[in-house]
Each structure stands twice: as structure tokens, then as C-alpha cells.
C-alpha positions in Angstrom: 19.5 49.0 85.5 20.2 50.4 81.9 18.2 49.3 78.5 18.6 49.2 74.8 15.9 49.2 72.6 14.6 46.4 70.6 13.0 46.9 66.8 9.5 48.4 68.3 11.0 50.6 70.5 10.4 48.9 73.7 13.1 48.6 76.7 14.9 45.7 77.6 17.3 45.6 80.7 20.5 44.7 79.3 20.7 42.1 82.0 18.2 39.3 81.3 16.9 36.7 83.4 17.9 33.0 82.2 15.2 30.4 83.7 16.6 27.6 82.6 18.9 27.3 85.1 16.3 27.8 88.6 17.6 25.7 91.5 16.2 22.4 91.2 15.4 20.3 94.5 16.2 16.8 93.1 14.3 16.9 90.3 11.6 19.7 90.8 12.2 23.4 90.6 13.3 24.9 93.9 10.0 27.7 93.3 10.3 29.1 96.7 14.2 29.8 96.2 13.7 31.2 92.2 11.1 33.3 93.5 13.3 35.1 95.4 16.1 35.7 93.4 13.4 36.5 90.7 11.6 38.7 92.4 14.2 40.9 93.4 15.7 41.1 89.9 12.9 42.3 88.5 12.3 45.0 91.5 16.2 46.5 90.5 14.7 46.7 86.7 15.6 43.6 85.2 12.7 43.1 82.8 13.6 40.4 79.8 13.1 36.3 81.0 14.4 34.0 79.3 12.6 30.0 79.6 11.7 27.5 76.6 10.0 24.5 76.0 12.1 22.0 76.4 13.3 23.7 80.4 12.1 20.9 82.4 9.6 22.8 84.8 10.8 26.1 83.7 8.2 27.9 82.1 5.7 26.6 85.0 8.0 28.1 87.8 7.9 31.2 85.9 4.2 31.1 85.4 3.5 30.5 89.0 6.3 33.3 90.2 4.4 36.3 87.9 1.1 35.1 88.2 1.1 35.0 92.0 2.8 38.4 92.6 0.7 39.9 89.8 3.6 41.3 88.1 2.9 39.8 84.6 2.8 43.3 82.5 5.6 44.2 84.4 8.2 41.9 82.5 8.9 40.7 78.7 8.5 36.7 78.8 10.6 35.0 76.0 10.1 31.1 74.9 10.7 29.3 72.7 8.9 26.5 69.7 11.2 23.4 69.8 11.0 23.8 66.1 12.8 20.4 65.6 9.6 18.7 66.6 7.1 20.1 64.8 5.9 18.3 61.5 2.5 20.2 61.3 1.0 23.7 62.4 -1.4 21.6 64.2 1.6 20.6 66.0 3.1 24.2 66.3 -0.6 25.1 68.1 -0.8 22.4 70.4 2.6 23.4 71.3 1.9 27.2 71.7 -1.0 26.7 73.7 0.8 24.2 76.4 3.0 27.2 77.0 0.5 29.4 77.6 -1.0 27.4 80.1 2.4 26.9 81.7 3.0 30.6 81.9 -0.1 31.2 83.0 -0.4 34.2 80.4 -2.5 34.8 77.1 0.4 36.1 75.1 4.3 36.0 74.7 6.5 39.2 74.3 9.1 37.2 72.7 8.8 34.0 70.9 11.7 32.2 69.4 12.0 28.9 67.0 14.5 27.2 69.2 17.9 26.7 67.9 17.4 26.9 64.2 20.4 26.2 62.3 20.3 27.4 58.9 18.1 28.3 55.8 17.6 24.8 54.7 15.8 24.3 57.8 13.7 27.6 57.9 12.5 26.7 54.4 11.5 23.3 55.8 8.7 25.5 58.6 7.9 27.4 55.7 6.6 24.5 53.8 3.9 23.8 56.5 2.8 27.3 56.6 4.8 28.5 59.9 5.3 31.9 58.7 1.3 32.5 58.1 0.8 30.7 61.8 3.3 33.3 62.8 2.0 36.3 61.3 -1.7 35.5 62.2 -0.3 35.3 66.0 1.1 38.7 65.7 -1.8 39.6 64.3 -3.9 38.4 67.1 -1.6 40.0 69.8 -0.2 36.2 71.4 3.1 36.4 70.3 4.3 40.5 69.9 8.2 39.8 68.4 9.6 36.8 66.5 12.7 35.7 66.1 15.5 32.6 67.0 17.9 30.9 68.9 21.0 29.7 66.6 24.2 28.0 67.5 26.2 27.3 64.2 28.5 29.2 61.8 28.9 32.8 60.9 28.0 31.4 57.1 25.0 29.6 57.8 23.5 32.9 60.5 24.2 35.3 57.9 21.6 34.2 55.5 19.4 33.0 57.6 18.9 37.0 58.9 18.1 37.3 55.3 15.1 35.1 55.3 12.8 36.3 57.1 11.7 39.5 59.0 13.1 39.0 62.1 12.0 41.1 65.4 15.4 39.7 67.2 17.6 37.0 67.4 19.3 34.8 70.1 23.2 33.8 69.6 25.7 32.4 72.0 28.8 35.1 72.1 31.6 35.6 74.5 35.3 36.8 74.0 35.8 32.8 73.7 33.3 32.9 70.7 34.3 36.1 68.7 34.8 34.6 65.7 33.1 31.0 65.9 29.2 30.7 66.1 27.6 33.7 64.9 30.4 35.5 65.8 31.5 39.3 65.6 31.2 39.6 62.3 27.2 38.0 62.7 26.6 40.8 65.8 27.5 43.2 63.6 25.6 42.3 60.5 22.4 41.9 63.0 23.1 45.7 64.1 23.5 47.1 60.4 20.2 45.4 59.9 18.4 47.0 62.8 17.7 43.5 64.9 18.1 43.2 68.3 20.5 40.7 69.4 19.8 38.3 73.2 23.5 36.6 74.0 23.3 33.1 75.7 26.5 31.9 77.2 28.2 34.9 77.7 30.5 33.0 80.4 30.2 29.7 78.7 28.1 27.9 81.2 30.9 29.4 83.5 33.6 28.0 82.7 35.0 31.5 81.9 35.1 31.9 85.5 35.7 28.3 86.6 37.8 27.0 84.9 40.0 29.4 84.5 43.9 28.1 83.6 46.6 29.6 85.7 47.5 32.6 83.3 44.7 33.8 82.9 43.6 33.8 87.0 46.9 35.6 87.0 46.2 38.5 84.5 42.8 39.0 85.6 44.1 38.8 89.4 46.5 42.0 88.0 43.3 44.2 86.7 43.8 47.4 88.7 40.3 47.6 88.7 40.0 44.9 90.7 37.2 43.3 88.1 36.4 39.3 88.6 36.5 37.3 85.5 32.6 37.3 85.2 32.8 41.4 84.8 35.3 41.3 82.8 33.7 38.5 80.5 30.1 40.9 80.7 31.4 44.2 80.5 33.1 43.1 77.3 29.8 42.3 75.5 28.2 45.2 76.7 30.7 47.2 75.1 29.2 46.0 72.0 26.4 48.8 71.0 25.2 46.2 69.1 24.3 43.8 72.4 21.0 44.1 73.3 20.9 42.1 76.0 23.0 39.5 78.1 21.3 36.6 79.5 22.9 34.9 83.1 21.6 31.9 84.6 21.3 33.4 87.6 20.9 30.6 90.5 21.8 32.6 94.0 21.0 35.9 95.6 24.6 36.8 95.4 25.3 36.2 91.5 22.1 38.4 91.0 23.0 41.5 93.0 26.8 41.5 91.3 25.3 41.2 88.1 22.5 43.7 88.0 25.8 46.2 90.0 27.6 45.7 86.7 24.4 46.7 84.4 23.9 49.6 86.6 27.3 50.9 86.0 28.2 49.8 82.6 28.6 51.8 79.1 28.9 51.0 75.4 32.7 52.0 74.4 34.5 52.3 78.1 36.8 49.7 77.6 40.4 50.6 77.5 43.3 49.2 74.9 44.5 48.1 78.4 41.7 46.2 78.6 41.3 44.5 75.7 45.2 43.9 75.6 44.4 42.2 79.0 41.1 40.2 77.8 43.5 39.1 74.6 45.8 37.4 77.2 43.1 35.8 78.9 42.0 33.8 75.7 45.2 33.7 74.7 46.3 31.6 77.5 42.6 29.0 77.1 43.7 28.5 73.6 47.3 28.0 75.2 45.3 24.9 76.9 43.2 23.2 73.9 44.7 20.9 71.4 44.3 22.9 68.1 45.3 26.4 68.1 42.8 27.9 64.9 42.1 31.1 65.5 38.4 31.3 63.9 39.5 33.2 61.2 37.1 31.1 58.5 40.0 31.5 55.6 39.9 27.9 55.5 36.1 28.0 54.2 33.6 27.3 52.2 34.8 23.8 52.3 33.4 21.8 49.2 32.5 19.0 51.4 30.6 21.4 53.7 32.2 21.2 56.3 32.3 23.7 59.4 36.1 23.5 59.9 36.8 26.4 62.8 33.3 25.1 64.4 34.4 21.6 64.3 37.9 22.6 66.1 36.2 24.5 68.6 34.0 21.8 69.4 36.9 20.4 69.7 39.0 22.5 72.2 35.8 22.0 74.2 37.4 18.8 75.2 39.7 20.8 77.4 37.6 23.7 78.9 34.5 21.8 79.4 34.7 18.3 79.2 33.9 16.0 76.6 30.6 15.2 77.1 29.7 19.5 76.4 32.0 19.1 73.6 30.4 16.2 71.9 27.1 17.8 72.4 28.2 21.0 70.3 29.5 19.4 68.5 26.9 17.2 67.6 24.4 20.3 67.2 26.8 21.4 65.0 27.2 19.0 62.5 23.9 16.7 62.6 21.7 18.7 63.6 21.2 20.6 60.5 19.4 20.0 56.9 22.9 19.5 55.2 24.9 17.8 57.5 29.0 18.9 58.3 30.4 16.3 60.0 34.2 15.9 59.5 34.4 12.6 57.9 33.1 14.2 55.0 36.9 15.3 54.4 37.7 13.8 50.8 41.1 15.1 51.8 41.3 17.7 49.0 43.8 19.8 51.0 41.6 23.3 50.0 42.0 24.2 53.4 45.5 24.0 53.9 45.7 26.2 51.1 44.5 29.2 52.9 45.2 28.9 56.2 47.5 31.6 57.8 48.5 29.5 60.4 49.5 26.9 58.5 47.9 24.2 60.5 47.8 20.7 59.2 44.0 20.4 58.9 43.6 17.3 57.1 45.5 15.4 59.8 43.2 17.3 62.8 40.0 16.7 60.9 40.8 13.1 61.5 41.9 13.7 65.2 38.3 15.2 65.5 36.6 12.3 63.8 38.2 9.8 65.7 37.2 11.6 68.7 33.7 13.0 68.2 31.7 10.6 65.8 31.5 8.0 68.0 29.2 4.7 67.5 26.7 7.1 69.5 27.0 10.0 67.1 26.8 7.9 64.0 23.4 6.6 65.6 22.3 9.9 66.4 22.6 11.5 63.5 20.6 8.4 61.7 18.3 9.0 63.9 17.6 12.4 63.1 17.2 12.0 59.8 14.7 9.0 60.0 12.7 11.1 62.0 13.0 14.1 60.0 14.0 16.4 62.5 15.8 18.8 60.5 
């Protein structure tokens, strides 16, 4: 196993454990199965686990797995503070300390505010004192590095590294994602700044190995290195100096030995032009698949309405590569789940976009596409609902 170093200094494997997705036995962990494939992770080195909150039974099984191998200080345990719920540090407490119990463990190495989408909303935990709460559990040793999980835009992550003192952050990031979410150019600003960077979804739930359309099976199939589309997907984040670590929901003995033989073997900066030019292909023949064909490129943006055009298209696309239940769902974190909301039928139709864009694309007429598609009866309740409640 190989490791990169976080802000303090301390090691993390590159290849990190993702708990969330433990073999479930209808609908109870498997424990007896995770433990396994847990347990010999960690003897090969791998050192970073990744649960939260909201993991139905996760950070339980976890618990139980360390505490009953006594292998606790061996390992960084990261969670995370469904931030979205809390409305008081009263709240934020009662939270913290049903995770400890479920972990069975007095502190956490890594503690995130789960999948906090912009300023706006980090301004909102400041007004209830969460930066104190925070600081006075560093102080007291239970939580040793802050940070968050984010999926959004490169224009709402960029500030919000700004605003606080992160220890790390958490962004989903494959060669699907370069330039939407955070994107490169937010992987790259979190390196200049010195903070560690945890990727999610480096094969898209899989579907980067899956779901792969016929092109792109056949220019992987022609690697002369004989890589599977998983390596090639992981071996092109860990080029990335600035990738701390990769997280896999790891769910068979199998998928965990490959992975932890590609960490073993892997270095920052081996990738060939051949390589990329072959990875470019690859993604070249997805987009081939999905309706719209924007690139990411953001020269369509700042819209005046707010809204997140290249995150609203790939939400989009998703409709193609991952069904349209995944898409609405990012989509819908996307656009309502944020303090200013972005959803596309804020489109006055001002034609800005068009302006700029290098492809030319007729964005006006595939903002209304998207509308008609995404922000369905259900989303428009949805999004009501989380304002009533005040959720972000």
C-alpha cells in the first residue's frame, strides 16, 4: 500500500475503505461477510474508512468490526454530521454522541459536515455556533481533522475552501467529472491551498465499468497493458499529486485484492500521452451516448438567474449512463438542495449563455428539455419541502 500525507502529517493509504456500501442481507448488514473483506484490507495497509450518519447500519458494523478485533488505533475512522438536520448545537451533540456509540470509539479522526453545498449554507452552521462546537471538539481530542463532503459546482466549492480552515475535504471526481462538480480546476485549488482531498465516486457508482458503451469496451479492450476499465478509471486519479485518497465501495474479496494491487503499484505522473489520448476516447464515446454534448467548460456562467448550467446538463446526461432515477437525484441535490436555489426554470431566457458558448449549443432550448424532464410534480414538492423545513 502507498500514502500521501494529510495537513498534520499523518498517513493515509491512498485506497480508502467506503462503508457505505457493506453487503446487506435483506436489510441488515452482512457483518460476518464485511468483516472479512475489512479485515484483510486493513492487514495489506489500507488505513482511511469511510461511513456516515445517515449509512443505514454502517457505522455500527464498523464499530463492532474494530472493536472486536481490537484494531481501533490501527485505522483513521471518518463520519460524517448530516448537517442538513441540525437546527441547534444541542442537535449537533446529540448527534455526535450517537456516533460514538455506534462506533464504539471516544473520538473520530475525520469528521465531515455531510454534503455541504455552498457558503450560504456554512454561514447558516455558523449562526448556531458550529465552528466553536467544532473547535472545542478538537480541542478536547473527539474529532482530530475537520472538513466536508460537497457535490455542486466548481463556483460554489471554490469559496467555500475560503471560509473556513479546513483539515480536508471530500469531492466526487472521475475522468467523467473533470470539469463538473468540484472539478480539476477545484482539486487543484485544494492542493495550492495545502488541503487534503478524499474522492467519492471515482467509478461513478460503477457505471464506468458497467456500463460501458461499445467504444469505449473496445479502446480499453486495446490497452496493451491489458488494464480493466476500473484501473484505468483509478490510476487516472492517482496521477493527480493532488489526490489524497480514493475511496471504493468495496463489497467482495475479489474487488478488494485488485484494488489494494493497483495502490501497491501506482505512482503520481506515470501516465502516458497514450494514455490519456486513450482515456479521452473513452469519455469521448459516453458523451457520444447522452443527449447534450457540453463539455463542462463553465464559459456559459455566472448565469444571472443562478443557474448551474454545465451541472444541470450533466445531471442530465445522467439519464443515459445511470438511469433516471440517479439523475433526478443529482440533480435535485444540485439545484434544491442549496441556500440559493438553481433550478432551470429560473431561465428568463436572456440568451447570456449562448453568447459564450464555444460549442455553440442552443442552451435556452435544452434548459427547457431539462425542466421538462427533471422538475417533476415530485421535485417541485421537494424542494418546498426543504425550504419549509429549513434544511438549507
Amino acid at each position: 500500500m502507498q500514502y500521501r500525507e494529510d495537513k498534520h502529517g499523518n498517513q493515509l493509504s491512498i485506497l480508502g475503505y467506503g462503508c457505505m456500501r457493506f453487503t446487506k442481507k435483506g436489510n441488515k448488514i452482512d457483518i460476518d461477510k464485511a468483516e472479512r473483506e475489512l479485515l484483510y484490507a486493513i492487514e495489506q495497509g489500507v488505513n482511511y474508512l469511510d461511513t456516515a450518519y445517515i449509512y443505514g447500519g454502517s457505522e455500527a458494523a464498523l464499530g463492532k468490526i474494530l472493536e472486536q478485533n481490537q484494531i481501533r488505533d490501527k485505522v483513521y475512522i471518518a463520519t460524517k454530521l448530516p448537517q442538513y438536520m441540525v437546527k441547534s448545537l444541542e442537535g449537533a451533540e446529540k448527534i455526535f454522541q450517537e456516533e460514538l456509540k455506534r462506533l464504539r470509539t471516544d473520538y473520530v479522526d475525520y469528521y465531515l459536515m455531510h454534503m455541504l453545498s455552498d457558503v450560504d449554507n456554512w454561514e447558516r452552521l455558523k449562526s448556531i455556533g458550529i465552528d466553536k462546537w467544532i473547535e472545542k471538539k478538537k480541542q478536547s481530542g473527539q474529532i482530530r481533522n475537520v472538513g466536508f463532503s460537497f457535490h455542486g459546482t466548481t463556483s460554489h466549492f471554490l469559496p467555500l475552501l475560503d471560509a473556513y480552515d479546513w483539515d480536508f475535504c471530500q469531492i466526487q471526481y472521475n475522468y467523467l467529472d473533470e470539469h463538473t462538480q468540484a472539478g480539476r480546476k477545484g482539486l487543484e485549488y485544494a492542493g495550492e491551498k495545502g488541503i487534503p482531498v478524499i474522492i467519492m465516486e471515482p467509478l461513478r457508482g460503477g457505471k464506468l465499468v458497467n456500463d460501458l458503451p461499445k467504444k469505449a469496451r473496445e479502446a480499453i479492450a486495446a490497452d496493451a497493458k491489458k488494464r480493466s476499465a476500473a484501473e484505468l478509471a483509478l490510476r487516472w486519479l492517482w496521477d493527480q499529486p493532488q489526490v489524497t485518497c480514493v475511496l471504493s465501495g468495496m463489497n467482495s474479496l475479489e474487488m478488494v485484492k485488485e484494488n489494494i494491487r493497483i495502490a501497491s503499484s501506482v505512482q503520481a505522473g506515470e501516465l502516458t500521452d497514450e494514455d490519456f489520448e486513450m482515456i479521452s476516447k473513452v469519455r469521448a464515446s459516453i458523451m457520444d451516448s447522452v443527449k447534450i454534448g457540453c463539455t463542462g467548460c463553465g464559459y456559459c456562467q455566472p448565469c444571472p438567474k443562478n443557474i448551474g448550467i454545465p451541472q444541470a446538463f450533466q445531471s442530465y446526461n445522467l439519464i443515459e449512463v445511470e438511469g433516471k432515477s440517479k439523475a433526478w437525484m443529482e440533480y435535485f441535490q444540485n439545484t434544491a438542495l442549496r441556500s440559493k436555489t438553481s433550478s432551470v426554470s429560473q431561465c428568463v431566457g436572456c440568451g447570456k449563455c449562448e453568447e459564450h458558448c464555444p460549442q455553440h449549443l442552443p442552451i435556452r432550448q435544452y434548459l427547457k428539455d431539462v425542466e421538462r424532464t427533471m422538475e417533476t410534480p415530485v421535485y417541485r414538492i421537494a424542494k418546498k419541502l426543504v425550504k419549509l423545513l429549513n434544511l438549507y
